[in-house]
N, C-alpha and C positions, 0 to 999 in steps of 0.2 A: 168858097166850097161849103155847101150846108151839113150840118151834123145830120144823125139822124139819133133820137130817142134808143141806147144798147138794149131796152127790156120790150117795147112796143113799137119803137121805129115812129113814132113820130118826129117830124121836124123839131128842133132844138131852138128857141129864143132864147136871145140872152146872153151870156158870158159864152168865152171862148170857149172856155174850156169845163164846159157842163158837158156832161157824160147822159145827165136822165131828165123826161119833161117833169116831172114830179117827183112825190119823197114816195109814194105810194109804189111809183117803180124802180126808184133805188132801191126801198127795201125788200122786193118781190125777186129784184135781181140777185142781191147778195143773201137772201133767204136759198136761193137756187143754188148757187156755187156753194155755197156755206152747208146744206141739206145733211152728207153724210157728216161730218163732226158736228152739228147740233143733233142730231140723230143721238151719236156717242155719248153725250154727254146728256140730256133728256133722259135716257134707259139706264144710264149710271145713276144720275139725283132718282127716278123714280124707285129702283131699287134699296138706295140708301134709304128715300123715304120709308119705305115699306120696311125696313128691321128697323131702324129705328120707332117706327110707330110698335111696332111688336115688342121689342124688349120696354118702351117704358108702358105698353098696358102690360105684361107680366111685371114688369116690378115696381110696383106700386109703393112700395112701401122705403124703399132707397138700395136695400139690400136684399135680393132672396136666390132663394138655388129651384132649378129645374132640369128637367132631362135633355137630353139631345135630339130624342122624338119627339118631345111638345115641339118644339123649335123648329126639328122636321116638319113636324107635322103643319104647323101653321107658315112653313114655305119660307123660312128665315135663311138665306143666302150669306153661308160663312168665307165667301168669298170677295163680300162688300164691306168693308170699314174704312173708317177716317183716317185713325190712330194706332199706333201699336205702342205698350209701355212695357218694359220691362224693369221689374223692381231686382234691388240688393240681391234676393237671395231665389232669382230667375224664376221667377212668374209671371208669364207673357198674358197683359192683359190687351184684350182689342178694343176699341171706344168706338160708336157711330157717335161723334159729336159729345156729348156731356155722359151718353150711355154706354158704362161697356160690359165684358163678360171675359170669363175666366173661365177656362178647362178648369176642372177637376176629373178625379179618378171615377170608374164607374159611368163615363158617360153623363156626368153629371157639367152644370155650368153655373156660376156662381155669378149675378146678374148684380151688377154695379150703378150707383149714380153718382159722377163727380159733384161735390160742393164748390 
């Protein structure tokens, strides 16, 4: 009984139990089924990239504070982080990675680099 190729349907040589004529349609195949959860996860890292690159060009200097409109405004997505900490005396800080930020009062945010 001949195989046939699952991606292109070419005739199969070889081991019994090959499934693809080449890696070129193995990986085109499972690119395919795989599509929406790399999708998911591609629009998540892009996102985390994108506040991350934003809070360390604001905070340049290891520590500084800003408003909740700069942040708006340059499109910073407070629904993507890595981390959440919260210290002793409950001060929930969020981290993208080494970067994080602190509510303060007033709409203000208090922009963090871990050491």
């Amino acid at each position: 009984m001949k195989k046939n190729c699952l991606e292109c349907g070419e005739p199969l040589v070889g081991r019994v139990d090959k499934k693809f004529c080449s890696d070129y349609c193995r990986n085109a195949y499972n690119n395919k089924i795989n599509k929406d959860a790399n999708n998911l996860v591609r629009n998540t890292n892009n996102r985390l990239r994108k506040n991350y690159k934003l809070l360390t060009e604001l905070n340049n200097t290891g520590k500084t504070k800003v408003t909740k409109r700069k942040l708006l405004d340059n499109n910073f997505d407070f629904n993507h982080f890595t981390s959440i900490y919260t210290t002793k005396t409950g001060n929930t800080y969020y981290y993208l990675y080494d970067q994080g930020y602190l509510p303060l009062d007033n709409d203000f945010f208090l922009l963090i680099k871990k050491e």
